[in-house]
N, C-alpha and C positions, 0 to 999 in steps of 0.2 A: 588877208594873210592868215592861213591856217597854223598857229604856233601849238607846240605844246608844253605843258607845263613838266617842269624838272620834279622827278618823281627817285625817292628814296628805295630801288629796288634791293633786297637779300640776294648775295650771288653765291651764296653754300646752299646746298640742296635740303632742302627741310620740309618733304613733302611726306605725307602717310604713309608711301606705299615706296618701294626699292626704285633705285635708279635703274636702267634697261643698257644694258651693253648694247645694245641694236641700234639704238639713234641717236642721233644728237640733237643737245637741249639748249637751249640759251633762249636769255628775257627779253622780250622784244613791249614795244608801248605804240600805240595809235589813237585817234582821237577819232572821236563825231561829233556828227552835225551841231551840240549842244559846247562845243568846246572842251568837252572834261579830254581830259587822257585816260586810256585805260590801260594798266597792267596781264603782259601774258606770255605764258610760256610755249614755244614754240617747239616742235616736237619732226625732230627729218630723218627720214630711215636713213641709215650710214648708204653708204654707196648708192646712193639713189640717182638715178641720171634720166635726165630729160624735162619735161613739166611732168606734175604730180597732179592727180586727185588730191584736196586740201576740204579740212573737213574742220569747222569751229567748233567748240565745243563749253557750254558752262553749265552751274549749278552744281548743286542744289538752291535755291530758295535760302541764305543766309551762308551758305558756303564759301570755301574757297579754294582758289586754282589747285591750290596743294592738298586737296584734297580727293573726291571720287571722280573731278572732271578732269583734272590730270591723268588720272589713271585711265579712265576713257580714252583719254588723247595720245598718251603714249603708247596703250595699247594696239591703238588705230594705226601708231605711228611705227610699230614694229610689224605691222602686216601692209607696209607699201604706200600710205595715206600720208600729207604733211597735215598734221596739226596743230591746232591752235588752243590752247585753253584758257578764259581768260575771267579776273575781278569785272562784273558788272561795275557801273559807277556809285559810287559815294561806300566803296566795301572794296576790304581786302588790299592792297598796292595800288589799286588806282584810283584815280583820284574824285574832286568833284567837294562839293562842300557846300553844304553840311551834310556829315558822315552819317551812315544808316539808314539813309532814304530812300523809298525804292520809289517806282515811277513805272506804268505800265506803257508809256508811249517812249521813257526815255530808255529802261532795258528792253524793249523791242528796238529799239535805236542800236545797243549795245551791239546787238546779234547781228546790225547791219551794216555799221562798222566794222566788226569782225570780218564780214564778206567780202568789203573794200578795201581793207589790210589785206587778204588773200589773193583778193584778183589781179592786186600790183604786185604782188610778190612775182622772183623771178623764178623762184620754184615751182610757182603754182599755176595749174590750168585754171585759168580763169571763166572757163565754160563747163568744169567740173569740180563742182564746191557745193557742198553738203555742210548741213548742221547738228549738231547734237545739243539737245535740252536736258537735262533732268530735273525731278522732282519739279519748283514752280518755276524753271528753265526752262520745263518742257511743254507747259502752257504758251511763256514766251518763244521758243522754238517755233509750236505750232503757229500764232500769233504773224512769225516774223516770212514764215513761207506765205503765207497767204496775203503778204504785203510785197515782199523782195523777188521780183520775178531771176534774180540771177543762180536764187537756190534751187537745185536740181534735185535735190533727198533733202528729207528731213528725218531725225528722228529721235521721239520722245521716250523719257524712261523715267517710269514709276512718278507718271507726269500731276501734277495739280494744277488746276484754274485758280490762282488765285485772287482774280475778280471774282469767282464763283464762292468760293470759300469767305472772305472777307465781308459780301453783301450778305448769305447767307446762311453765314456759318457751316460747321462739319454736317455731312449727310443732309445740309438742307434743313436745318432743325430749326434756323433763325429766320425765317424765307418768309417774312411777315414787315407792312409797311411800318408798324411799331419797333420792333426790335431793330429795324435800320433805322429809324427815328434816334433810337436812344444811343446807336454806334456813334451816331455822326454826331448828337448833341456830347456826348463824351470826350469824341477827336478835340470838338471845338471847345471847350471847357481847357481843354489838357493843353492847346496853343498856347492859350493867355496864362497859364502858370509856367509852361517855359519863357516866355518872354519876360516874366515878371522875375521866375528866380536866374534869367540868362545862361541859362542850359535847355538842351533838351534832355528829357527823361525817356532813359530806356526802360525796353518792357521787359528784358529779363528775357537771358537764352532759355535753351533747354533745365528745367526745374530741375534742381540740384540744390539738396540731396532728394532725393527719388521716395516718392511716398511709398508706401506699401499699399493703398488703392490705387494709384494711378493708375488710369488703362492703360491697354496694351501698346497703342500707339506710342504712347509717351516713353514706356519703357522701351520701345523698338527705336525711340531718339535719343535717348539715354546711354542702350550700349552703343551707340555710333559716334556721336558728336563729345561725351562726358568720358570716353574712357579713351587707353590707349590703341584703340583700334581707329578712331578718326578724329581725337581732338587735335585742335590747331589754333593755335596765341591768336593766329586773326578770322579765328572763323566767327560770326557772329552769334549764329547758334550754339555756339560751344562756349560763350562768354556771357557779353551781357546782352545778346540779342538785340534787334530793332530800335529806333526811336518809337515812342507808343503813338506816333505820330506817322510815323513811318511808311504806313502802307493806308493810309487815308484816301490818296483819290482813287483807290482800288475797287470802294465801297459802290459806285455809279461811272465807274467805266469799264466795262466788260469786255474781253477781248476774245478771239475766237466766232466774231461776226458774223466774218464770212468763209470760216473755213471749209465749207461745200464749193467754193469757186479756185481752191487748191490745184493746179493743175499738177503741180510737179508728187512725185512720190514722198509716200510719209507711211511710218511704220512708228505703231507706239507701241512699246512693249510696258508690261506691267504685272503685277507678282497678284497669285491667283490668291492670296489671303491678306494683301495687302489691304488697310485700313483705308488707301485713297483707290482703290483699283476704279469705282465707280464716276471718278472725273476722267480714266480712257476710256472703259464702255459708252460713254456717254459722248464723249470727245468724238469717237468713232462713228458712233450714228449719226449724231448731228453732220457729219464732214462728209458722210455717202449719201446721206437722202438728198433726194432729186438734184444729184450729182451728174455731171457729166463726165466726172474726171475718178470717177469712186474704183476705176479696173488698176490700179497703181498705188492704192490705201490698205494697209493693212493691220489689223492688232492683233498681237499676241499676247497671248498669257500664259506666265509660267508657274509651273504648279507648285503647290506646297509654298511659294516665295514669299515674303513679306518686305514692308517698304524698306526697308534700307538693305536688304538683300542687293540690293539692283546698285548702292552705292558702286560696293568695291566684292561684292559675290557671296557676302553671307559667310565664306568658309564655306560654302556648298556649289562654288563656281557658277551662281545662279546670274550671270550678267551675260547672256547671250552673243559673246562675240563673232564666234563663227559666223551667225545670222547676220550680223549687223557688217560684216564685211563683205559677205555675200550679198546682200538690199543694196552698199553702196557702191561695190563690183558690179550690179546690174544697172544704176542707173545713175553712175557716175561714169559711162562707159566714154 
């Protein structure tokens, strides 16, 4: 028996970004394979008649619905698409416990329960359902087409590995059998003092208050997640951040395998100054070499962008919707 657990959702509108005259919103919950329930906001153009193209959508990497992936989805959802936005598990409305822990097999889970919540839907064509990732969503994203044969699109935005980042730090700097040595002796040291003081220890959202060396990245998460442009009471990043435990099996399971055996369509877009651009270029090669399926992949890059651009647009309209309605107009068809 598939049960799910009674979940405390907010039914007042308390997302970043304006509600949309054009569709209608209401909280929907569904479960996977692992039992958690997860929380999400459903997103249906008004007057919309027949089955729909339905399109998942989550992320950022510590985010929440009410945040950039909402706005993705509504967006989506004012150009004809039903969408889905929703809390990965142990974050945000949905549930799962203990809080703050990510899982690289169980949020690839996330993104495919999201698909089987769609396919049942009786709104939704269930032979045309697409996903949206962003930031380290869009690693899962890529991650979960190359497993789920019922996603038809995918597509990543302003995407991270982070299996890649976590084993080997930013730009590859830690990429050494030593410095993964001493991650994991760390992890492990840091278990047996939450079990001893009966909590787990967070690692601290986005640094706040904001040094004057910080680099740019940090400051680029800074005005996004710490000010009134994308804080939110249950973002993780914008509070206390992760368990420091948190993204541990990340260290030696890598994901993006076998994204060369991709068959269906994937477009990652990514901001041409952006501090992670170099996990799509990278993302992208690896997914067309000695590909059979590489005539249906594509990356773009937008210029002048930086990583949180691609959030909610920078104030410079830098989140390519046109394009991205057009990729799943072609092959959500």
């Amino acid at each position: 028996m598939i049960r799910k657990e009674e979940l405390k959702l907010v039914t007042e509108w308390d997302k970043t970004f304006p509600k949309s005259d054009k569709v209608n919103h209401e909280k929907v919950t569904f479960v996977n394979r692992y039992g958690i329930t997860l929380a999400a906001d459903l997103y249906v153009p008004k007057n919309a008649e027949g089955k729909l193209p339905a399109i998942a959508v989550s992320g950022p990497f510590g985010a929440v619905k009410e945040q950039c992936s909402g706005l993705y989805a509504q967006t989506m959802a004012e150009r004809g698409f039903l969408t889905l936005a929703f809390d990965p598990s142990f974050t945000g409305e949905s549930g799962g416990n203990v809080r703050y822990m990510a899982s690289p097999d169980i949020n690839t889970e996330d993104f495919m329960a999201a698909v089987d919540f769609l396919s049942l839907h009786d709104k939704a064509d269930p032979d045309r359902i697409g996903i949206i990732g962003i930031c380290g969503w869009g690693g899962m994203a890529v991650n979960t087409a190359a497993l789920d044969t019922r996603v038809k699109a995918t597509v990543a935005s302003t995407m991270y590995d982070m299996t890649r980042v976590n084993a080997k730090g930013y730009f590859d700097s830690a990429d050494s059998e030593e410095a993964r040595y001493q991650a994991k002796a760390a992890m492990c040291a840091q278990r047996l003092a939450d079990l001893k003081a009966g909590e787990y220890k967070l690692g601290g959202g986005v640094v706040d208050p904001l040094p004057d060396d910080a680099p740019f990245f940090v400051k680029d998460y800074y005005d996004y997640y710490k000010t009134g442009r994308g804080y939110h009471a249950r973002s993780l990043n914008s509070n206390g951040g992760w368990n420091v435990i948190g993204c541990e099996s990340f260290i030696n399971q890598p994901i993006l395998q076998y994204s060369n055996e991709i068959r269906s369509a994937v477009l990652l877009i990514h901001g041409e100054k952006a501090h992670s651009c170099y996990f799509s270029r990278d993302a992208y090669a690896n997914m067309v070499k000695d590909s059979k399926y590489a005539d249906n992949k594509e990356l773009m890059i937008i210029p002048d962008a930086v990583h949180t651009d691609l959030y909610d647009g920078g104030g410079k309209d830098a989140i390519p919707f046109d394009k991205l309605e057009a990729f799943f107009r072609e092959y959500l068809k």
